[in-house]
N, C-alpha and C positions, 0 to 999 in steps of 0.2 A: 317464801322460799320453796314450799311444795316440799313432796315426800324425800327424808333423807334415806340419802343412798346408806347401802349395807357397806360394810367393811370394803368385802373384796372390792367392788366400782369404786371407792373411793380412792384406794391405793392404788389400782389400776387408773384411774381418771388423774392421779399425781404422777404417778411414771409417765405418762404421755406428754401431759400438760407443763410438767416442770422440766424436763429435760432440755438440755443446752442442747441447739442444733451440733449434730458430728458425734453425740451422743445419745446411748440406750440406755441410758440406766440413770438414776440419781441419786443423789448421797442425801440418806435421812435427814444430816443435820444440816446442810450448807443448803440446802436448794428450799429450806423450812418446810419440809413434809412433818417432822416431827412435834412442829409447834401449830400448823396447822391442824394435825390430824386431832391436838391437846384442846382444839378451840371449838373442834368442829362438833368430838363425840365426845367431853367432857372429861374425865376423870379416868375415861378408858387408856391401859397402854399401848403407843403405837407399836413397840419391841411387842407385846406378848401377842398382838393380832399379827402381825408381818410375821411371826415365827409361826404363827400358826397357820398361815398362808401358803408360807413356805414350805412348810409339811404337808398341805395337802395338795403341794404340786401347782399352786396358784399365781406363784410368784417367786423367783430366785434372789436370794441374800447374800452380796459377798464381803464378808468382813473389809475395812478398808481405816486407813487411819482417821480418827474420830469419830467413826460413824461403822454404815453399812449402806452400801449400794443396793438398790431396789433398780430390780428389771423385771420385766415380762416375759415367761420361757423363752419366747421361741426368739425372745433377744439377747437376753446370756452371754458374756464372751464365754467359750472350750464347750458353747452346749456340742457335742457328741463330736469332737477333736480328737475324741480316744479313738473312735470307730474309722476317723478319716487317719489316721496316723498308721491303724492299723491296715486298712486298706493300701497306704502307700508303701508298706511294708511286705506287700504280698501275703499275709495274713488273717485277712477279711473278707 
């Protein structure tokens, strides 16, 4: 199998690879990120790494019913919506 990937590549290598076409993002528990991630790195949690991910800017988390969506920043639905809302507003 060769050298395993660190944390971040591997949830980034799942948000790519698992996503339904027409879709950015994937849901921890429907698309099995959370039972793969269980098989891949053992006893580790996929919540306490994806939360930590997400804190350092690696990856965005959006709560969703049963789960949480995993995306890749610069894939995000509202990333910087504020800034464009603000703009259209004459205020930016």
């Amino acid at each position: 199998m060769g050298e395993k990937l660190s944390h971040e590549e591997f949830v980034k290598k799942a948000i790519v690879s698992l996503r339904k076409e027409g879709y950015k993002g994937i849901h921890s528990v429907y698309s099995g990120f959370n039972e793969a991630f269980k098989k891949y790195f053992g006893d580790e949690s996929p919540v306490e790494v994806t939360n930590a991910l997400a804190a350092q800017g690696k990856v965005i988390i959006r709560p969703v019913k049963g789960g949480v969506m995993l995306y890749l920043p610069e894939d995000a639905p509202g990333s910087g919506s504020g800034e464009l809302a603000l703009k259209k507003m004459g205020l930016a």
